[in-house]
C-alpha positions as CSV (number, residue, x, y, z in Angstrom):
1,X,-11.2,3.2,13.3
2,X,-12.8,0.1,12.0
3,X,-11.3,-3.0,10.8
4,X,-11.0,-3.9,7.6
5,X,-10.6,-8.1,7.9
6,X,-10.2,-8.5,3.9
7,X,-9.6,-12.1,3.7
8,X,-10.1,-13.1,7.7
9,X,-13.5,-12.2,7.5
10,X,-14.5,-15.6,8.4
11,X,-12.0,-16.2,11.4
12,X,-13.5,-12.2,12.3
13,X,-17.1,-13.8,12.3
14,X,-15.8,-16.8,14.2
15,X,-13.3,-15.9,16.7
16,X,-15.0,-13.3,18.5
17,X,-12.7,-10.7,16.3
18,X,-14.6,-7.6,17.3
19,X,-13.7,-8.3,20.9
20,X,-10.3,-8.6,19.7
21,X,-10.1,-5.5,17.3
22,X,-11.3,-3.5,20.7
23,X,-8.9,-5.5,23.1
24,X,-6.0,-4.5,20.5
25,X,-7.1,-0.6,20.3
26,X,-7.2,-0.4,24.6
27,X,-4.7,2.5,25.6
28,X,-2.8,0.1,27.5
29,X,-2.0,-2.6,24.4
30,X,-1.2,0.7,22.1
31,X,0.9,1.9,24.6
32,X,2.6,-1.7,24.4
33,X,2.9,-2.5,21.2
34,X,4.2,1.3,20.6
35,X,7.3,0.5,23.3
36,X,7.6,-2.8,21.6
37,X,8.5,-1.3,18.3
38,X,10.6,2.0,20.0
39,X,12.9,-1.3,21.3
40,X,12.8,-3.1,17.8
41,X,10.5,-6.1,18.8
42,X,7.7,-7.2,17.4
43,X,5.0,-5.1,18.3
44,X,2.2,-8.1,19.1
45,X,5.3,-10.0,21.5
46,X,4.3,-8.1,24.9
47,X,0.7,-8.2,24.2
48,X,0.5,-12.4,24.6
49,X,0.0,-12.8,28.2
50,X,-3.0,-10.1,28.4
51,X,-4.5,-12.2,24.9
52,X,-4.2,-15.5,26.9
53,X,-5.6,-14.2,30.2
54,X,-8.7,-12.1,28.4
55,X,-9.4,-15.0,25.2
56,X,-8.0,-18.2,26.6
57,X,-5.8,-21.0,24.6
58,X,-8.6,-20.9,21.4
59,X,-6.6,-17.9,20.9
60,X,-3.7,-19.8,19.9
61,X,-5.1,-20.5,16.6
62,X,-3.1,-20.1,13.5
63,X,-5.2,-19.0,11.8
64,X,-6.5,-16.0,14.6
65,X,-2.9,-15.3,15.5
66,X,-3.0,-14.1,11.9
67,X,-5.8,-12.1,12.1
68,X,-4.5,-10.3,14.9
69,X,-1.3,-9.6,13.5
70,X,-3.4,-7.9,10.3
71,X,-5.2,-6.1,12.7
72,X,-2.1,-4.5,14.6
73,X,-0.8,-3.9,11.1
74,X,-4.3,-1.7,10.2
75,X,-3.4,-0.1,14.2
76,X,0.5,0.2,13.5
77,X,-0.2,2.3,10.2
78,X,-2.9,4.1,11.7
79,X,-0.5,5.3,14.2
80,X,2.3,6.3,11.2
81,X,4.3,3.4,11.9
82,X,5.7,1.2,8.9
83,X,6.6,-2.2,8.1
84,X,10.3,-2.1,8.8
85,X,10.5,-6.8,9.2
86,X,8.6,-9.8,8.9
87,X,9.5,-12.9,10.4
88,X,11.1,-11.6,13.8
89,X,11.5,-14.5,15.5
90,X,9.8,-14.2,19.4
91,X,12.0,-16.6,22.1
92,X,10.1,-14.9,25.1
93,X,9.3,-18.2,26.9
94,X,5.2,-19.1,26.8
95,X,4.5,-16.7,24.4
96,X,2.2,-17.6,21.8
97,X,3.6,-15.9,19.0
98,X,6.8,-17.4,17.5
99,X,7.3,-14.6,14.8
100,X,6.0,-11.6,14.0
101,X,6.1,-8.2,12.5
102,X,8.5,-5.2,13.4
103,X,7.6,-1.9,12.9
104,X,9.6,1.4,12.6
């Protein structure tokens, strides 16, 4: 599947969001953000460390956080999942989300 950045495409051109779309679509991270949302979190909330590790702190970006969490929405659908909550709040210590989507 290919992304569809609507209105990131600038912060797609800029933030190295191809890497990211394929970083997000590794078997691993679907696997994560699938047992994220089987235990009602947020399905980007285990995913923060690897994003860290793998893009560094320019990552942290406002702005690229919210690209990412349109891309796992494109993956989350993909996968038959739907929106069930925005604005879950994340209190995992150091990660770099601090809300997010849930998905049912």
């Amino acid at each position: 599947m290919t992304y569809n950045p609507e209105h990131f495409r600038s912060t797609f051109e800029k933030a190295n969001g191809d890497q990211i779309w394929a970083f997000l679509n590794e078997h691993d991270n679907i696997i994560r953000m699938k047992t994220a949302t089987y235990l009602s979190r947020p399905a980007v909330e285990p995913l923060s460390p690897e994003l860290l590790a793998k893009f560094g702190a320019a990552i942290r970006e406002d702005r690229t956080k919210q690209m990412i969490g349109h891309m796992t929405r494109q993956i989350m659908e993909r996968l038959g999942y739907k929106l069930d909550q925005n604005d879950v709040r994340i209190t995992t210590e150091g990660n770099m989300f601090s809300r997010a989507t849930r998905y049912a």
